[in-house]
N, C-alpha and C positions, 0 to 999 in steps of 0.2 A: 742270645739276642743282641745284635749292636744295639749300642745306647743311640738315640736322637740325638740332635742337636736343640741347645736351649730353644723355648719356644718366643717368637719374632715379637715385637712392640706393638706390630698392626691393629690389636683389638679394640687400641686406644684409640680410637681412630675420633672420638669427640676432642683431644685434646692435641692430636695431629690436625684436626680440622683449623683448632683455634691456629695452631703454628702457622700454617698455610695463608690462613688468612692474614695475620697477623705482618707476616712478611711481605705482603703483595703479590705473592706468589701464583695467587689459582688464578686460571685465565678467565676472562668474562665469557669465552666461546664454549667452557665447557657446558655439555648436554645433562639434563637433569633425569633422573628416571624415576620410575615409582617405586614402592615398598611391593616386592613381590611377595604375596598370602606364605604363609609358614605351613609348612606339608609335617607329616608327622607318621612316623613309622605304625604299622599294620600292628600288631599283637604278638605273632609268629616271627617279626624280627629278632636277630642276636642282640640284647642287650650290650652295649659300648660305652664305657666313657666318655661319652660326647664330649664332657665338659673339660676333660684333659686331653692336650693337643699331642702331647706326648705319648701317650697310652695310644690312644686312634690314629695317631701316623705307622704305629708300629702294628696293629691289627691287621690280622689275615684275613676278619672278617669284614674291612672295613672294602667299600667300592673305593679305591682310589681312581682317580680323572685329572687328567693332566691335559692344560689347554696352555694358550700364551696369552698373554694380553697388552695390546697396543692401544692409541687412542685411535686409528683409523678403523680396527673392525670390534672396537668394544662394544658399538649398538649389539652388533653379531653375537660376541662373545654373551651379554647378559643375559638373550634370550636362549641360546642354548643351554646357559646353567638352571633356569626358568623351567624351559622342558624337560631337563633329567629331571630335577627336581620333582615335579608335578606328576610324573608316569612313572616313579620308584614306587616299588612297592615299599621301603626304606631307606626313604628320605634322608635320616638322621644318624644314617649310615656312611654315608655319601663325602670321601673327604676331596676338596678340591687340591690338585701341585698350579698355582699358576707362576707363569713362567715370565718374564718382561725385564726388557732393555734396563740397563744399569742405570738408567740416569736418572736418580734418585727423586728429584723434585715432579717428572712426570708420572713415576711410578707411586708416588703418593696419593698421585690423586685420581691415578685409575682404583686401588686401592681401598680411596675413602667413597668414589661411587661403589663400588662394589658391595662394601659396609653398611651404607644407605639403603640399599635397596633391598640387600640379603645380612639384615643384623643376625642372624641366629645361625649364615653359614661357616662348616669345618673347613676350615682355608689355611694355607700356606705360599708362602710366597718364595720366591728363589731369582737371582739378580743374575742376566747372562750380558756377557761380555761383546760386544760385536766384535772389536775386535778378533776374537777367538776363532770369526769365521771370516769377518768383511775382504778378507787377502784369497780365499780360495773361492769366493765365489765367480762364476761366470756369469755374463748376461745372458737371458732367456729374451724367449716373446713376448712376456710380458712382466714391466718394471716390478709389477706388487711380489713376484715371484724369485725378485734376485734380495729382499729383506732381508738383514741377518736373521732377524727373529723368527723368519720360516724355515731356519735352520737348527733352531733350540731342541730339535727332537732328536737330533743327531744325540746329543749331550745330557739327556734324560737322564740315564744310568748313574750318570757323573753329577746333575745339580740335585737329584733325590737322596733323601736318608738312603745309608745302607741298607735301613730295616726294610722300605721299601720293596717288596718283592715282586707286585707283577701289579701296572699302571692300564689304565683304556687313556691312548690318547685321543684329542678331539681337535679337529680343526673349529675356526670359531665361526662358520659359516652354515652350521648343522643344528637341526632340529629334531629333537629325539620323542618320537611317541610309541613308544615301549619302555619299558624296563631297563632301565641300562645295568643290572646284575647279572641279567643275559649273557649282556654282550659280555661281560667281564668276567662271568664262569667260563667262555669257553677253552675246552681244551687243547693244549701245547703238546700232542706225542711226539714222539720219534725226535728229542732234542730239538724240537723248532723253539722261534725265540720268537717269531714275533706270529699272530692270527692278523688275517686281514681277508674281505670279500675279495675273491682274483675275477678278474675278466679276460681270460683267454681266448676269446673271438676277437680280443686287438691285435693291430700289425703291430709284435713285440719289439720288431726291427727296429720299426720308425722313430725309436725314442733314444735311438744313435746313428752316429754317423759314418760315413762310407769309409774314413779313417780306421775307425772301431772295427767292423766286418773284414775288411782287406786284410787284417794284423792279425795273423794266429794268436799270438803269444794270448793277444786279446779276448779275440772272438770265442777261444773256448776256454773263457772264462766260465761261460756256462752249463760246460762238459762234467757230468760226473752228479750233476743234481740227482734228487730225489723223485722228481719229472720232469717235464717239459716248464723252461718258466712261462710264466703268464704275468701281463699288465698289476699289480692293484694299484689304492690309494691310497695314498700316506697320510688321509687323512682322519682317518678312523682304522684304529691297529690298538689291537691286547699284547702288551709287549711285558713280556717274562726278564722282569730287570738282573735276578740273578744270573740267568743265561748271558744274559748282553754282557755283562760285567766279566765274566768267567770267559768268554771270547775276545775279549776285547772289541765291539763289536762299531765303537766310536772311532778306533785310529785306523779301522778297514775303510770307515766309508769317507774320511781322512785323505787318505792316500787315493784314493780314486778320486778325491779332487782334486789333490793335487798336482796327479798325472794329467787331470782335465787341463787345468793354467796353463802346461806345457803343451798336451797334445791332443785339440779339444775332440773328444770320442762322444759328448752327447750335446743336448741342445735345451732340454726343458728342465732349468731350476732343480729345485733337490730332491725330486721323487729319481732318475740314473742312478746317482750311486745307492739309492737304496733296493734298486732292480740289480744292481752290480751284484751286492751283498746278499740279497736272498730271496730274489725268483727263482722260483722252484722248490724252495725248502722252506714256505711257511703253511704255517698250519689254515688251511681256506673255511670264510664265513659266510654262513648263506647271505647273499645279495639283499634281503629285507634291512640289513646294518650296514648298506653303502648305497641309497638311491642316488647316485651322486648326479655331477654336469649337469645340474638345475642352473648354475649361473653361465651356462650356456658353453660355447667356444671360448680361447680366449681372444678370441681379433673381434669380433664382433656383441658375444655374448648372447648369442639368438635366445628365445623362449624352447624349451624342451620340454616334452612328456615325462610322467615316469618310467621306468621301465617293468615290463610284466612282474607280475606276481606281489606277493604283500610289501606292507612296508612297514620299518621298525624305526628307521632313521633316512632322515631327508637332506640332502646335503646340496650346497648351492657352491658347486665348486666351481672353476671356468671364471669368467671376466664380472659378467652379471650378479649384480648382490641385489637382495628383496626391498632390503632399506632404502640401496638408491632408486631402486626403479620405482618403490611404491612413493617415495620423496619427490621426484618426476613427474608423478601421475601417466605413469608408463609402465604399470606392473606385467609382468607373464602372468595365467593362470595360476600356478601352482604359487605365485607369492602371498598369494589371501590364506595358503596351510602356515607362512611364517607367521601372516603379521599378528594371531593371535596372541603371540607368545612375546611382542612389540614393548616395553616395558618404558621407552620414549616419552617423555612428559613434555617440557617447555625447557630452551636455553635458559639458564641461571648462570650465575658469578658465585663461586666459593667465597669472595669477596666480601656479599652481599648480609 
């Protein structure tokens, strides 16, 4: 077993608060949330170390989930961690990776809300560098989409413990009413590295450019798959860290952006080079773990249905977010299945 690394200062998070405040530090605009109710594992769960961070980072048994957190979709992020939490059947199993921008004083204090609301959460935190990507990224169609932070998944592999072996990432836009053990026992065969729901009735094309198809050396990039690739989302994926590690699976999708800055082959932010790297050879999730494009298109963000058959997870991916539109008094249908899970109190001062 790799050893962990020491476990972080964050739990102090009463006497980080004092700091914070202390300094003039926390902004008056930040958002207050509630104490989310404490869930508590079933009978039949694997007893854990809860109370050692070390022990439980390195557990097989344990549900790892890896999200980012910024201040623009933290409403987002708290109510997703809300919903695994509440539809686990173990709870307290449950270890969160989150992931957020280096800049120390903001990351404090997404942090100490985090703390507040969920004192009893297995949390870890990890500092990514923009830098690291802000040079390779391209513009897309839409600004929220060229973030470095929407790039942190590339780098999973690389900001998790070793021990680390196989994460559920989550975008922070998703509401989960199932089980999320589910989704994270699924199976990896035939060397796949990463599971994700595929949608293969999309024009696979359209998410490159007439560059890319024109160019052999390119276009059969995709020759030699496992099958035909197909669309998914990158934003709900069981990704098998030892694999990724052992492929190197960070400096592939690297160099496909880098080739982008020189010779732009796609157009939509960082789900390309992850179709570059492995459409066709991942392992596919029934569609119940991706009802995704609830937050519509991204130019407009229209109201969408779900799509046929059951649901496990609800994702509002596209332009349209539940918060703003039900903040508007402009919600879609399907935003009254988020706002339960809404955790939003009254603006407060850290200050205060």
């Amino acid at each position: 077993m790799v050893a962990p690394p020491p476990p972080p200062p964050h739990r102090h998070f009463f006497f980080l608060l004092f700091l914070l405040s202390a300094a003039g530090i926390a902004s008056s605009a930040t958002q207050s949330f509630k104490e989310a109710p404490e869930f508590y594992n079933s009978p039949a769960c694997p007893t854990l170390d809860t109370a050692n961070d070390n022990a439980m980072i390195c557990s097989d048994e344990a549900v790892h989930v890896a999200m980012t957190l910024d201040a623009a979709y933290l409403r987002g992020s708290m109510a997703a961690i809300f919903s695994a939490l509440q539809h686990s059947t173990c709870p307290q199993n449950i270890f969160f990776h989150f992931v957020s921008s280096a800049d120390g004083v903001r990351r404090d204090e997404l942090l100490t809300i985090i703390t507040r609301s969920f004192p009893y959460l297995n949390f870890r935190t990890y500092s990514f560098q923009n830098d690291a990507v802000s040079g390779l990224i391209s513009t897309s169609i839409r600004s929220a989409l060229d973030c470095p932070l929407n790039y942190a998944r590339n780098y999973l592999a690389n900001l998790l413990p070793p021990c680390v072996r196989r994460v559920v990432y989550l975008d922070s836009d998703v509401i989960l009413v199932d089980d999320i053990a589910k989704l994270a026992a699924t199976s990896l065969p035939n060397d796949a590295v990463l599971a994700a729901p595929e949608y293969c009735n999309a024009n696979f094309t359209t998410y490159f450019t007439p560059t890319f198809w024109s160019n052999p050396s390119l276009s059969l990039n995709f020759a030699g798959r496992n099958r035909e690739p197909c669309y998914f989302n990158t934003g709900v994926m069981v990704m098998d860290l030892v694999r990724w590690r052992e492929g190197e699976y960070t400096t592939k999708i690297v160099e496909w952006m880098e080739l982008q800055k020189r010779i732009r082959i796609y157009e939509l932010g960082s789900l390309p080079p992850f179709l570059l790297v492995f459409a066709g050879n991942i392992a596919p999730v029934d569609h119940r773990w991706n009802q995704h494009g609830l937050g519509g298109d991204n130019y407009r963000g229209l109201c969408r249905d779900l799509h046929p058959g059951p649901v496990s997870l609800l994702h509002w991916s596209g332009k349209g977010k539940p918060w703003v539109r039900l903040d508007a008094n402009r919600p879609c249908p399907l935003d009254a299945l988020w706002a339960p899970y809404d955790l939003l109190q009254t603006p407060f001062s850290l200050d205060a």
